[in-house]
C-alpha positions as YAML, in Angstrom:
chain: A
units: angstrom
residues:
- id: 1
  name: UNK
  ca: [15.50, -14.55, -14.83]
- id: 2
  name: UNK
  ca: [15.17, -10.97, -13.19]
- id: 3
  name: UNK
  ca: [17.92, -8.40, -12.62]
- id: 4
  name: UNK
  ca: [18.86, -6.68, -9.49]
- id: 5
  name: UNK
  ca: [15.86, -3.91, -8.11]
- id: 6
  name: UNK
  ca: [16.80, -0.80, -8.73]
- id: 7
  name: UNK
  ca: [14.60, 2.64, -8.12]
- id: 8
  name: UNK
  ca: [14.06, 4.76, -11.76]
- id: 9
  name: UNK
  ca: [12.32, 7.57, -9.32]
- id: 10
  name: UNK
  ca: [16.25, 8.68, -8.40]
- id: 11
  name: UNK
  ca: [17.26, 9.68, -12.03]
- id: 12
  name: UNK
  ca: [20.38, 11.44, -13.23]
- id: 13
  name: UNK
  ca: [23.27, 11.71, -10.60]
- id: 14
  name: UNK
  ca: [20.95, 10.29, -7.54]
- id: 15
  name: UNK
  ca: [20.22, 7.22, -9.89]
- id: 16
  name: UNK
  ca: [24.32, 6.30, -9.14]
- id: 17
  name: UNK
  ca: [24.10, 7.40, -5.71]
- id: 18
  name: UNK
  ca: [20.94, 5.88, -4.25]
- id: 19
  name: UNK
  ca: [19.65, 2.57, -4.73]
- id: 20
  name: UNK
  ca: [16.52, 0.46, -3.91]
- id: 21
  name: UNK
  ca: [17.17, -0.20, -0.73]
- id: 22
  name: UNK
  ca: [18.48, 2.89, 1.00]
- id: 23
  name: UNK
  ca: [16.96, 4.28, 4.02]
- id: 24
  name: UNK
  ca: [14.38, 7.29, 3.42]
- id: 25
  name: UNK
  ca: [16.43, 9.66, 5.85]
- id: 26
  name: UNK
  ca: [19.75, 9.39, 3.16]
- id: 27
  name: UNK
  ca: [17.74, 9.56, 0.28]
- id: 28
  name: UNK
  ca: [15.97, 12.77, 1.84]
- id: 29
  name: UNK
  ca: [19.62, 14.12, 2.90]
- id: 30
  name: UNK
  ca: [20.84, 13.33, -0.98]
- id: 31
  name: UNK
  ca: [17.79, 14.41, -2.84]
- id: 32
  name: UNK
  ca: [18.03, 17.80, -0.87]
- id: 33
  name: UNK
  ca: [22.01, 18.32, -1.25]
- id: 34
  name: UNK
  ca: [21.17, 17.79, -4.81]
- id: 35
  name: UNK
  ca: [18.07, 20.17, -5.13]
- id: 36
  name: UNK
  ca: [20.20, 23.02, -3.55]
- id: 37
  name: UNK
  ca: [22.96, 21.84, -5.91]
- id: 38
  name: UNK
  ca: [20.90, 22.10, -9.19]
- id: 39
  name: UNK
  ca: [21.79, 24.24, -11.88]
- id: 40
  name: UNK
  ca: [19.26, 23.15, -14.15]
- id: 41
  name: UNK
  ca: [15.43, 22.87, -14.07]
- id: 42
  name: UNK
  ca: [15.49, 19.29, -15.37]
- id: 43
  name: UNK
  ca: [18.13, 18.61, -12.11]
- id: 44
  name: UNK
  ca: [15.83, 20.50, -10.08]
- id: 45
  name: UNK
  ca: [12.79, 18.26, -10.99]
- id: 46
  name: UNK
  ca: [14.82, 15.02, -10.99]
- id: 47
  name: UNK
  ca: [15.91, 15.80, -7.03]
- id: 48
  name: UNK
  ca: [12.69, 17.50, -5.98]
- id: 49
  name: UNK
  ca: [10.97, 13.81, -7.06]
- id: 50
  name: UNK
  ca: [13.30, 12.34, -4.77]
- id: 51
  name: UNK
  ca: [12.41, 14.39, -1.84]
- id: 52
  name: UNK
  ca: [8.91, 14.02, -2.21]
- id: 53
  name: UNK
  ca: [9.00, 9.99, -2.89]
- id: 54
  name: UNK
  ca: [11.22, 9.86, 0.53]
- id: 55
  name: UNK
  ca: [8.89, 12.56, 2.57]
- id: 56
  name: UNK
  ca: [5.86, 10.44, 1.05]
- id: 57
  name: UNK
  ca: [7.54, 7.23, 2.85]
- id: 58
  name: UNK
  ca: [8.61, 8.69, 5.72]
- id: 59
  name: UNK
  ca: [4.68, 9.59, 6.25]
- id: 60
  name: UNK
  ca: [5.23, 13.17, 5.91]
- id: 61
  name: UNK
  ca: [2.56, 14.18, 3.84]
- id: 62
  name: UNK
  ca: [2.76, 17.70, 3.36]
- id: 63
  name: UNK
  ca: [6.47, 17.99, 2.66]
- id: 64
  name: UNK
  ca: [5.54, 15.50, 0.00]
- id: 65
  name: UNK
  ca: [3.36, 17.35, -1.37]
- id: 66
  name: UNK
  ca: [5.09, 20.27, -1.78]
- id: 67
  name: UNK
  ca: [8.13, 18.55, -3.51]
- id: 68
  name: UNK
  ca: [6.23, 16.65, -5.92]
- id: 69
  name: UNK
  ca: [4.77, 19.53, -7.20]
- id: 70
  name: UNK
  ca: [7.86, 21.59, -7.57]
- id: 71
  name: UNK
  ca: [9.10, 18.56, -9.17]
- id: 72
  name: UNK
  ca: [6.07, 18.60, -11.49]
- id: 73
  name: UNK
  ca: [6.86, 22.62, -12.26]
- id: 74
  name: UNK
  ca: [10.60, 22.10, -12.88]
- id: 75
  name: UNK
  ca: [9.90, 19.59, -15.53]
- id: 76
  name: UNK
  ca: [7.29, 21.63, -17.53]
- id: 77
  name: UNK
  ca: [9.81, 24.55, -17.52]
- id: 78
  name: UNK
  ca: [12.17, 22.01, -18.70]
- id: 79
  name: UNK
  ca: [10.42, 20.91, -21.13]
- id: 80
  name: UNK
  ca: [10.54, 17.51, -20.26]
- id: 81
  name: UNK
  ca: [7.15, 15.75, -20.50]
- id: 82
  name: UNK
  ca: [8.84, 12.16, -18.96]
- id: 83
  name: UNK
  ca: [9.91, 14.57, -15.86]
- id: 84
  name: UNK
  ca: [6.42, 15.93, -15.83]
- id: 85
  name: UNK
  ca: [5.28, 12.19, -16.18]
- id: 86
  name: UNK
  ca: [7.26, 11.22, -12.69]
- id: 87
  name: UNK
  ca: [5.96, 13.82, -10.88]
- id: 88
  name: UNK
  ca: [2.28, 13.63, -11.12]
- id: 89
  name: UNK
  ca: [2.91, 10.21, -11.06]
- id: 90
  name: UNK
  ca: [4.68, 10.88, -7.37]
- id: 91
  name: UNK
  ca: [1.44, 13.05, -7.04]
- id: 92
  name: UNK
  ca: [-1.01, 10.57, -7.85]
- id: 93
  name: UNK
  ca: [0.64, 8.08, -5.17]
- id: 94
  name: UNK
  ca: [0.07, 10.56, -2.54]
- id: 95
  name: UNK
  ca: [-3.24, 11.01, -3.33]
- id: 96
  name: UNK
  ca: [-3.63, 7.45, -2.80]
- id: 97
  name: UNK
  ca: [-2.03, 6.77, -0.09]
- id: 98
  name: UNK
  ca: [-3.76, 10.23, 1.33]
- id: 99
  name: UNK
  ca: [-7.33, 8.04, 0.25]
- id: 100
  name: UNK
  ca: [-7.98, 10.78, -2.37]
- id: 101
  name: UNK
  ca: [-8.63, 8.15, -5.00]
- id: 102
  name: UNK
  ca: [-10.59, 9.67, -7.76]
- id: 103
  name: UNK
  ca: [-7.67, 12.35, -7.48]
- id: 104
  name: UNK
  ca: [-5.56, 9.49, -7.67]
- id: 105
  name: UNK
  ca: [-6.91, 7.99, -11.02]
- id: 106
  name: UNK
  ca: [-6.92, 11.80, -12.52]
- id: 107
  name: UNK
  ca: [-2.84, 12.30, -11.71]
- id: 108
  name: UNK
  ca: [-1.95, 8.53, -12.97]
- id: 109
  name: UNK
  ca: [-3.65, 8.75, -15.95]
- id: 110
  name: UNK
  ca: [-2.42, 12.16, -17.03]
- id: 111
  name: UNK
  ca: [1.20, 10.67, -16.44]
- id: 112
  name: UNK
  ca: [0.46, 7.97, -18.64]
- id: 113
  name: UNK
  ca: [-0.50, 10.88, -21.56]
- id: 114
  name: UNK
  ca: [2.31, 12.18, -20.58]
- id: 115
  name: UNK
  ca: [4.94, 9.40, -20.19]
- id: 116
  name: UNK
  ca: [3.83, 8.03, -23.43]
- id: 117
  name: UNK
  ca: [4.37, 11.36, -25.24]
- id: 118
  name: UNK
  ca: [7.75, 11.79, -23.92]
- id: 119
  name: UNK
  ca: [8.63, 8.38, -24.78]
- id: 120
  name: UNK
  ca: [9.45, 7.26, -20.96]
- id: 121
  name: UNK
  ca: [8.97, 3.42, -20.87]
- id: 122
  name: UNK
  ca: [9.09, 3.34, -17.26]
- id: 123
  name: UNK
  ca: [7.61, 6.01, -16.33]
- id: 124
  name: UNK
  ca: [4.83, 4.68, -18.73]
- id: 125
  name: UNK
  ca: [4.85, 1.39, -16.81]
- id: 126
  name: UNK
  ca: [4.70, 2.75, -12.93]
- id: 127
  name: UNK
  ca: [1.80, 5.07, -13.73]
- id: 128
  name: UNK
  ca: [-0.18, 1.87, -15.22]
- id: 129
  name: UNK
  ca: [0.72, 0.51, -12.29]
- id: 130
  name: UNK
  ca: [-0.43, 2.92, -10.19]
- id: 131
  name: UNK
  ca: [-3.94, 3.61, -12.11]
- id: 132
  name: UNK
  ca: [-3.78, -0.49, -10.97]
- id: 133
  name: UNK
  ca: [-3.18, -0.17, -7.70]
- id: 134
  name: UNK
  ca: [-5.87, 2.47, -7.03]
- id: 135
  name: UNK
  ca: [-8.70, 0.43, -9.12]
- id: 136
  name: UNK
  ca: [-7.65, -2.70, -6.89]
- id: 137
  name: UNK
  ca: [-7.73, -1.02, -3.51]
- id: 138
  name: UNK
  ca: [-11.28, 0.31, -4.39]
- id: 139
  name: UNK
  ca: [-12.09, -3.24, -5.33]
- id: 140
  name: UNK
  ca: [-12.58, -2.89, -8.53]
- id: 141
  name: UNK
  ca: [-11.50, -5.72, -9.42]
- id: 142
  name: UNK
  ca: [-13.02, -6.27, -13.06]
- id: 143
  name: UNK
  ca: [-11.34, -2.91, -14.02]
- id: 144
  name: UNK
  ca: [-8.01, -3.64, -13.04]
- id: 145
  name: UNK
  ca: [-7.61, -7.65, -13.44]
- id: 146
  name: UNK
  ca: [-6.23, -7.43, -17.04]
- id: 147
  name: UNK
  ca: [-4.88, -4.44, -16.48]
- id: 148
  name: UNK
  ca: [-2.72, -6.17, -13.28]
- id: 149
  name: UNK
  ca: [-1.93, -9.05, -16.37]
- id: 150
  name: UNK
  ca: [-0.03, -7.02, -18.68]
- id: 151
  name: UNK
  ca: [2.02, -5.40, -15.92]
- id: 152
  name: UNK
  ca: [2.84, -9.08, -15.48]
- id: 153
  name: UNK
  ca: [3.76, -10.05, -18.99]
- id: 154
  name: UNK
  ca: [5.23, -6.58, -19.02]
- id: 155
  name: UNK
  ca: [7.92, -6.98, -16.20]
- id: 156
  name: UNK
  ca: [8.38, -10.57, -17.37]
- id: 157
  name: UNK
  ca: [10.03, -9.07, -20.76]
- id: 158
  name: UNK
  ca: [12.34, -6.73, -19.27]
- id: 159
  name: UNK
  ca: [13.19, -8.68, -16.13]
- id: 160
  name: UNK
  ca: [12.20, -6.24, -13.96]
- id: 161
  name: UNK
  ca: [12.22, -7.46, -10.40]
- id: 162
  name: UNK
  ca: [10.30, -4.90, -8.72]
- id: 163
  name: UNK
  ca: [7.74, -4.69, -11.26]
- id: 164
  name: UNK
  ca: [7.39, -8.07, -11.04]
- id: 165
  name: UNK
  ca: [6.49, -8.25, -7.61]
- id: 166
  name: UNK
  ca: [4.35, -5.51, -7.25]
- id: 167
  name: UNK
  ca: [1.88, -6.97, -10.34]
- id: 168
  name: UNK
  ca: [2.17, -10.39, -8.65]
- id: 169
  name: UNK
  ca: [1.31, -8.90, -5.19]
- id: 170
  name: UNK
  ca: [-1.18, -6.86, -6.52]
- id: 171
  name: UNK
  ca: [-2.69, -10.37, -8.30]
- id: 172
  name: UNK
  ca: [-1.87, -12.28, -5.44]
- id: 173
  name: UNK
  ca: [-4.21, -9.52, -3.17]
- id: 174
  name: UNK
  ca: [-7.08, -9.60, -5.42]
- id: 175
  name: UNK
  ca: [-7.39, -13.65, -5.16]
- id: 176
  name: UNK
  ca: [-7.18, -13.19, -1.35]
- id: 177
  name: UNK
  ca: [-9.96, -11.16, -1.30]
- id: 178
  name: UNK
  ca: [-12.50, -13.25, -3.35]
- id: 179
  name: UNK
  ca: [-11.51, -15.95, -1.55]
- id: 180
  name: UNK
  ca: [-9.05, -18.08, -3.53]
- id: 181
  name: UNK
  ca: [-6.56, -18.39, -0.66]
- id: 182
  name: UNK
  ca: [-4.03, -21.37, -2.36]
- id: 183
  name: UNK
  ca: [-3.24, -19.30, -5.15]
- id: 184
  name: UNK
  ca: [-2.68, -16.03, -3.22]
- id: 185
  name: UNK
  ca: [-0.56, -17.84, -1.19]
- id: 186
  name: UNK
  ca: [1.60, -19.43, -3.81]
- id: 187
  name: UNK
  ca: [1.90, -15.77, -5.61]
- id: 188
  name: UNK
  ca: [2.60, -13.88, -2.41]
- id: 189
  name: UNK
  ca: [5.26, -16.83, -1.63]
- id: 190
  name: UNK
  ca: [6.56, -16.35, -5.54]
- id: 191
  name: UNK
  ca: [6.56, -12.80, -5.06]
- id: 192
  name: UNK
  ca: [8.47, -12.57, -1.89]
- id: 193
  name: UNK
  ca: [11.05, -15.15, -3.57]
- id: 194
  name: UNK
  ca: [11.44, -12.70, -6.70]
- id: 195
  name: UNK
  ca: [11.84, -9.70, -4.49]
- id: 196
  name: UNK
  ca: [14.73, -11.54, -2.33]
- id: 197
  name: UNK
  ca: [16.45, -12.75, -5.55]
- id: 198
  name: UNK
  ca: [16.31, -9.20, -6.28]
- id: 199
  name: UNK
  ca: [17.32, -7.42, -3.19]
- id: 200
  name: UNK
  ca: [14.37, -5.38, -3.01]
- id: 201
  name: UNK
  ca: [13.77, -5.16, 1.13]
- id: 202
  name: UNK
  ca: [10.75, -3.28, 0.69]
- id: 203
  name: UNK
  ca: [8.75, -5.56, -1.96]
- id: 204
  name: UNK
  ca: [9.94, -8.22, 0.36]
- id: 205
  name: UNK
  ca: [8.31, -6.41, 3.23]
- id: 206
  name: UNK
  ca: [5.25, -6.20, 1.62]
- id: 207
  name: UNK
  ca: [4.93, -9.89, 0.11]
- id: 208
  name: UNK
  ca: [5.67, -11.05, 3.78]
- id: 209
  name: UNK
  ca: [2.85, -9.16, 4.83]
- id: 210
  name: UNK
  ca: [0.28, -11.04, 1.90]
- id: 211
  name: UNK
  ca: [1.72, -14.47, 2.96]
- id: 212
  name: UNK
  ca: [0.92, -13.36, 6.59]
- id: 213
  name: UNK
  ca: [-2.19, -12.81, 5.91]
- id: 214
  name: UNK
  ca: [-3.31, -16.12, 3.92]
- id: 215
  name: UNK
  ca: [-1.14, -17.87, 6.97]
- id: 216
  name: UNK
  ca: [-3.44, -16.34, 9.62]
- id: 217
  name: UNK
  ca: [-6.44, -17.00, 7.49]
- id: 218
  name: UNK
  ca: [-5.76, -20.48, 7.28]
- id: 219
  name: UNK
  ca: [-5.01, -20.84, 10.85]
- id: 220
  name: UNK
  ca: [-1.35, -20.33, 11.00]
- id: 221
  name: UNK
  ca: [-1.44, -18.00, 13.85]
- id: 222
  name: UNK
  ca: [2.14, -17.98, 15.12]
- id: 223
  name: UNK
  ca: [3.59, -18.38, 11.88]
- id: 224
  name: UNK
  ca: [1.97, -15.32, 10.60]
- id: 225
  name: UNK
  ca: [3.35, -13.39, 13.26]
- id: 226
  name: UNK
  ca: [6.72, -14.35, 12.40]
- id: 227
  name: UNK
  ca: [6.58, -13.51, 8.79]
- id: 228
  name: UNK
  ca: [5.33, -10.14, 10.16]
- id: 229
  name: UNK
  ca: [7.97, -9.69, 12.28]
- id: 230
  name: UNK
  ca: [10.69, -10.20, 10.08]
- id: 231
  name: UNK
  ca: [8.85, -7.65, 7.44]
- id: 232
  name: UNK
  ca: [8.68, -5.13, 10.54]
- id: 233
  name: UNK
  ca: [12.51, -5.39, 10.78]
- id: 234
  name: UNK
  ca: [13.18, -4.23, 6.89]
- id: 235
  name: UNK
  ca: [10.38, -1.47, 7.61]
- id: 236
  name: UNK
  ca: [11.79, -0.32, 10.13]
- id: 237
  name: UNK
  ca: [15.74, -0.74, 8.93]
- id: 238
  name: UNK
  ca: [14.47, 1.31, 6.31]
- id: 239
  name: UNK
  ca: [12.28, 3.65, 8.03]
- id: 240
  name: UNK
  ca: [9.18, 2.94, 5.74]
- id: 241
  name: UNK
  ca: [6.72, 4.67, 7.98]
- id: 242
  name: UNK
  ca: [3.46, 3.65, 6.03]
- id: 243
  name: UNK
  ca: [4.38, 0.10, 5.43]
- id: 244
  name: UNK
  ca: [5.39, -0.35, 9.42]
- id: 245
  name: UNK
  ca: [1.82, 0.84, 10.07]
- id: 246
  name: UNK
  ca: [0.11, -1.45, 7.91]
- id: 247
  name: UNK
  ca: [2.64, -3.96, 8.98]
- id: 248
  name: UNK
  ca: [1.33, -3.11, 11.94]
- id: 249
  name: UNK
  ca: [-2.54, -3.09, 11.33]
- id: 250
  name: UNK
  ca: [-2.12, -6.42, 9.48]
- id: 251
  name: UNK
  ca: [-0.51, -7.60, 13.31]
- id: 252
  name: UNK
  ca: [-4.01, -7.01, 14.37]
- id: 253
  name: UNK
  ca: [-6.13, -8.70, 12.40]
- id: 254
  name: UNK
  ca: [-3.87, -11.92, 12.66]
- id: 255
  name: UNK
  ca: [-4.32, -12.07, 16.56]
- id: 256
  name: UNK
  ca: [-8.22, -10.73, 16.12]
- id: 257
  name: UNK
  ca: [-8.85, -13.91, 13.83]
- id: 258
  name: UNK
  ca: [-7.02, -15.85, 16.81]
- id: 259
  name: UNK
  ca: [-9.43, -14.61, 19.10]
- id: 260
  name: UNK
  ca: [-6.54, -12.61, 20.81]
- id: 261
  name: UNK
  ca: [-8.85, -9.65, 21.29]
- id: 262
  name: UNK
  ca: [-7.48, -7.76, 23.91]
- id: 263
  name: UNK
  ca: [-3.87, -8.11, 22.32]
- id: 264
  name: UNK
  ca: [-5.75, -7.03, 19.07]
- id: 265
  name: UNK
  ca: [-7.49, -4.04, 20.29]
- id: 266
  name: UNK
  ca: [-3.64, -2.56, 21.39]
- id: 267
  name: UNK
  ca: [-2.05, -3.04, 18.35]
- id: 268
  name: UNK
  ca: [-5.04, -1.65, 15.95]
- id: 269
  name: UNK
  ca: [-4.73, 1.78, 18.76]
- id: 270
  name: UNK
  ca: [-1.20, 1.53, 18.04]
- id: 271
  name: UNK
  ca: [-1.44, 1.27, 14.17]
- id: 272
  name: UNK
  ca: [-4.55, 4.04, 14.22]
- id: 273
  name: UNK
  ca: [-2.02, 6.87, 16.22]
- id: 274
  name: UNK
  ca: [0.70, 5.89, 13.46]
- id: 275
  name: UNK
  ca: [-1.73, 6.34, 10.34]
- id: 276
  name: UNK
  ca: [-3.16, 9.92, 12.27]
- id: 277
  name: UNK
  ca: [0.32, 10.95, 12.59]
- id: 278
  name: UNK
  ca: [0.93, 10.64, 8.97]
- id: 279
  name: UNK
  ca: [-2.63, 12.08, 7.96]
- id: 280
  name: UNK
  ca: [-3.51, 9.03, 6.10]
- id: 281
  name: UNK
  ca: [-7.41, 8.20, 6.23]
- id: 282
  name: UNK
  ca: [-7.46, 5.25, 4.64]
- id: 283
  name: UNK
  ca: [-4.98, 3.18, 7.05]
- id: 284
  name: UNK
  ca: [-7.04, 5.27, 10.04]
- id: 285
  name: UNK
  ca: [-10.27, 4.11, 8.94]
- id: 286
  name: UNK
  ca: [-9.07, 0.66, 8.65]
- id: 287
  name: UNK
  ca: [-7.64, 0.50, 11.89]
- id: 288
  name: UNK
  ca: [-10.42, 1.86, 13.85]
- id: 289
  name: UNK
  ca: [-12.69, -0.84, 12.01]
- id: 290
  name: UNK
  ca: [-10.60, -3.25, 13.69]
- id: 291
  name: UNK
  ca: [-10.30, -1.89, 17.13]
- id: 292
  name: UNK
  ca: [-14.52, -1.08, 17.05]
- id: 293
  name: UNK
  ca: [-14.44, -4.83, 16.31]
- id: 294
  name: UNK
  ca: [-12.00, -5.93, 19.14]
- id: 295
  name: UNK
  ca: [-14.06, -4.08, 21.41]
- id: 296
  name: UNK
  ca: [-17.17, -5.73, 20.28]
- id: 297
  name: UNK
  ca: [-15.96, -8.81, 20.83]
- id: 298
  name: UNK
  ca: [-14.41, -8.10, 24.48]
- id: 299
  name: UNK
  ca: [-18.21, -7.40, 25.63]
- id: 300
  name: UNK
  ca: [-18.62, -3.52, 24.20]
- id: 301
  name: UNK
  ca: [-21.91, -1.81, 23.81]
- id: 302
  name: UNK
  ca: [-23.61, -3.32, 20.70]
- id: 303
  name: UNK
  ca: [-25.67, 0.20, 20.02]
- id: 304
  name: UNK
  ca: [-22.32, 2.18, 20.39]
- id: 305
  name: UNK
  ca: [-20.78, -0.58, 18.13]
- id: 306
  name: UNK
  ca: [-23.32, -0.07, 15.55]
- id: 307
  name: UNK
  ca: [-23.07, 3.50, 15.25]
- id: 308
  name: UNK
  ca: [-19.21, 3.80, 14.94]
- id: 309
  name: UNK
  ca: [-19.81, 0.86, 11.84]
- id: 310
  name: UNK
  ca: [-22.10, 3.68, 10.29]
- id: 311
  name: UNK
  ca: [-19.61, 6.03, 10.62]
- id: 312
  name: UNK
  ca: [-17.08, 3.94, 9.74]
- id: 313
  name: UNK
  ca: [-19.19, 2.52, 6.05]
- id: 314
  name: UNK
  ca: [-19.76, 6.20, 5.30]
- id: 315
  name: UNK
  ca: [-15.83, 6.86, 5.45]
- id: 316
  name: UNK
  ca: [-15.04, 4.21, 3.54]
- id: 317
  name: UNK
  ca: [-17.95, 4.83, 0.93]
- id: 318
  name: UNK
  ca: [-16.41, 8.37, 0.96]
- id: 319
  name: UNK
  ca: [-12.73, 7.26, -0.03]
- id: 320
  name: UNK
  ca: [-14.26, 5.12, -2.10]
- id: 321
  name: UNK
  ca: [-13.25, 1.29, -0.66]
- id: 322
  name: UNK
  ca: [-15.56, -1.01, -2.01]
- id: 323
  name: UNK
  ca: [-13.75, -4.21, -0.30]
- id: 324
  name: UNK
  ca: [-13.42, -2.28, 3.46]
- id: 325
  name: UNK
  ca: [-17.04, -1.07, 2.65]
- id: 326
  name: UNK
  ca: [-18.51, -4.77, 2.15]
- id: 327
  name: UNK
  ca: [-16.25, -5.76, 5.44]
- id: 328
  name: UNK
  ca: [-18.14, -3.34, 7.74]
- id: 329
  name: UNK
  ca: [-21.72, -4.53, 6.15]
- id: 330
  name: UNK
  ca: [-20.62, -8.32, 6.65]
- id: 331
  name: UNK
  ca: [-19.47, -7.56, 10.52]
- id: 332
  name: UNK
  ca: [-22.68, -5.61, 11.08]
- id: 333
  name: UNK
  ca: [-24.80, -8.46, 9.83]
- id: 334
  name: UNK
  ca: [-23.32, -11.10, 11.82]
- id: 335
  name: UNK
  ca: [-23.07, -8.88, 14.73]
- id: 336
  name: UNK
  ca: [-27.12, -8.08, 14.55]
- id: 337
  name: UNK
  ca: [-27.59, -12.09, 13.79]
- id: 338
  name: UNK
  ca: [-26.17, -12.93, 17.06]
- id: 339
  name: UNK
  ca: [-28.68, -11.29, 19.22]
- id: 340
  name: UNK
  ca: [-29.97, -13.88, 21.70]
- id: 341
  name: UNK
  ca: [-27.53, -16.50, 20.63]
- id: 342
  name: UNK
  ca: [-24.14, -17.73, 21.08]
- id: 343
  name: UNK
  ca: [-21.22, -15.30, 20.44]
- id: 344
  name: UNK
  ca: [-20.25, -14.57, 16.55]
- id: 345
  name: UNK
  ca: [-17.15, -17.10, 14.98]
- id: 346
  name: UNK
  ca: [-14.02, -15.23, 15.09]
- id: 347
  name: UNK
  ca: [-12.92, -12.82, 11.80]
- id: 348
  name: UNK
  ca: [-11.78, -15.06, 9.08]
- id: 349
  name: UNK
  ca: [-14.00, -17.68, 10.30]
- id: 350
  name: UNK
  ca: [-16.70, -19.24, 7.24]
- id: 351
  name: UNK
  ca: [-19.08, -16.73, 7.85]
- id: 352
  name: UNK
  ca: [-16.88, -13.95, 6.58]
- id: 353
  name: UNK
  ca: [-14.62, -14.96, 3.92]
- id: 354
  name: UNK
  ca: [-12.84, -12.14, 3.28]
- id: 355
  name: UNK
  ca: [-11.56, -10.50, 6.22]
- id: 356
  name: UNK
  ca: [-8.34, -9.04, 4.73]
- id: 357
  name: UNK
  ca: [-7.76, -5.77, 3.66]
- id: 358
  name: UNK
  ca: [-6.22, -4.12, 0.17]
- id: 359
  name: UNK
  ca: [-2.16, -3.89, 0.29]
- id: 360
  name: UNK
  ca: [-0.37, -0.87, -0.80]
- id: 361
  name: UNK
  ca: [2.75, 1.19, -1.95]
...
């Protein structure tokens, strides 16, 4: 029903000489040989995009950002407004993944003006998806639902694998998190199907990590932890330094809903020092909400507790996470209800339904 994954970020000559699934070091080595190589602007954009999507995966922030916008100023000397269209749409992802979000939503939907204007289906399509992705990760979830839909139907009529499973993920994740757990599960279980069928590693990585998650929700501790572990091996076969660390973070929450605190609290530190190494706020902030909780639970001081969650719900209000936001308000209440009485139920227990967080690219 789907073709093969491929990547429409490597474009002209890297498009033949890259693929879907090759490691972030050889598409950094190929997209620079071919940006030193360029003897036009338009070749010069098409390989500086390729640098910055690889430096952007590899957790390098700043190199990112320097590539996407040389990409961006290559293609507007070019002339070529689906060019321009790539890069802010490279830019835009950043931003995201950086937890600049309403910078996010400005870059995205400029590449949509732009993509459209220069006729660039694709382009068109990612930057949709990305304007998606950011609504859904603030939890926004009224915003982005039908938007989320047509990407569906969309990748559905051109057989496009990858799209395919990052709509369905992205569908699958906002079900999750209002509490509809059988049909995330069968969507995240579709969705990792679709991306093996179409040997894309890295949308299998990630759809392992949503089927995790319902797993460990549900009580399916130790099967969890094998999904994840087999989606840390393609992360880290193809050095995808974000998703290991949210691979990672996602680790913890499965063995803090176990009660496995102590094992909890050091992979959450571990997670946190990857996301500050890559200057990424969002997967920090997340992380230390899970290891302030671990430590609550192992006996810590309930007035220091309450103070980092302050902290914490101003950071997230900041980046703008809605879901993360309501997760630190629920974990406060039942942390303040359980004064004098018996300890609180474990995360993911029924007193907090949603103890997930948003997946991303």
């Amino acid at each position: 029903m789907y073709g093969k994954a491929f990547a429409p970020e490597y474009q002209g000559e890297l498009g033949t000489a890259l693929s879907v699934n090759s490691s972030y070091e050889d598409v950094l080595a190929t997209a620079r040989r071919a940006r030193r190589d360029a003897g036009t602007d338009l070749e010069r954009a098409r390989a500086s995009l390729a640098v910055a999507e690889a430096n952007r995966r590899l957790g390098r922030v700043d190199d990112a950002r320097t590539a996407w916008r040389d990409s961006y100023r290559s293609a507007r000397r070019a002339g070529d407004r689906g060019a321009m269209s790539w890069a802010l749409w490279s830019g835009g992802t950043l931003a995201r993944q950086c937890g600049s979000l309403a910078l996010a939503r400005r870059l995205l939907a400029l590449a949509v003006t732009l993509a459209d204007e220069g006729g660039d289906r694709l382009a068109h399509g990612y930057s949709l998806a990305g304007l998606a992705e950011t609504g859904r990760i603030q939890g926004d979830y009224a915003a982005v639902a039908d938007l989320h839909e047509q990407l569906l139907e969309q990748a559905r009529a051109h057989g496009e694998a990858r799209h395919m499973v990052w709509a369905m993920s992205g569908i699958a994740q906002m079900h999750r998190n209002t509490g509809d757990y059988a049909k995330a599960l069968e969507l995240f279980e579709e969705s990792a199907r679709i991306a093996a069928d179409g040997d894309d590693a890295r949308g299998r990585a990630w759809s392992l990590r949503g089927v995790a998650d319902v797993l460990s929700v549900q009580g399916h501790t130790e099967q969890a932890l094998s999904l994840l572990s087999e989606a840390e091996t393609i992360c880290r076969t193809m050095n995808l330094a974000s998703a290991l660390a949210y691979n990672h973070k996602m680790r913890g929450n499965v063995l803090f809903r176990a009660g496995r605190y102590a094992e909890a609290s050091a992979v959450y530190d571990g997670a946190l020092r990857e996301f500050e190494d890559m200057h990424e706020p969002r997967g920090t902030a997340l992380s230390r909400l899970g290891l302030v909780k671990s430590r609550s639970r192992m006996g810590g001081s309930k007035d220091q507790t309450l103070t980092e969650l302050d902290e914490l719900e101003r950071g997230f209000e900041r980046i703008g996470l809605r879901h993360a936001r309501d997760m630190v308000i629920a974990f406060r209440a039942e942390l303040l209800s359980s004064v004098g009485g018996s300890p609180a139920a474990p995360y993911g227990a029924t007193t907090l339904r949603s103890p997930a967080v948003p997946a991303t690219s």
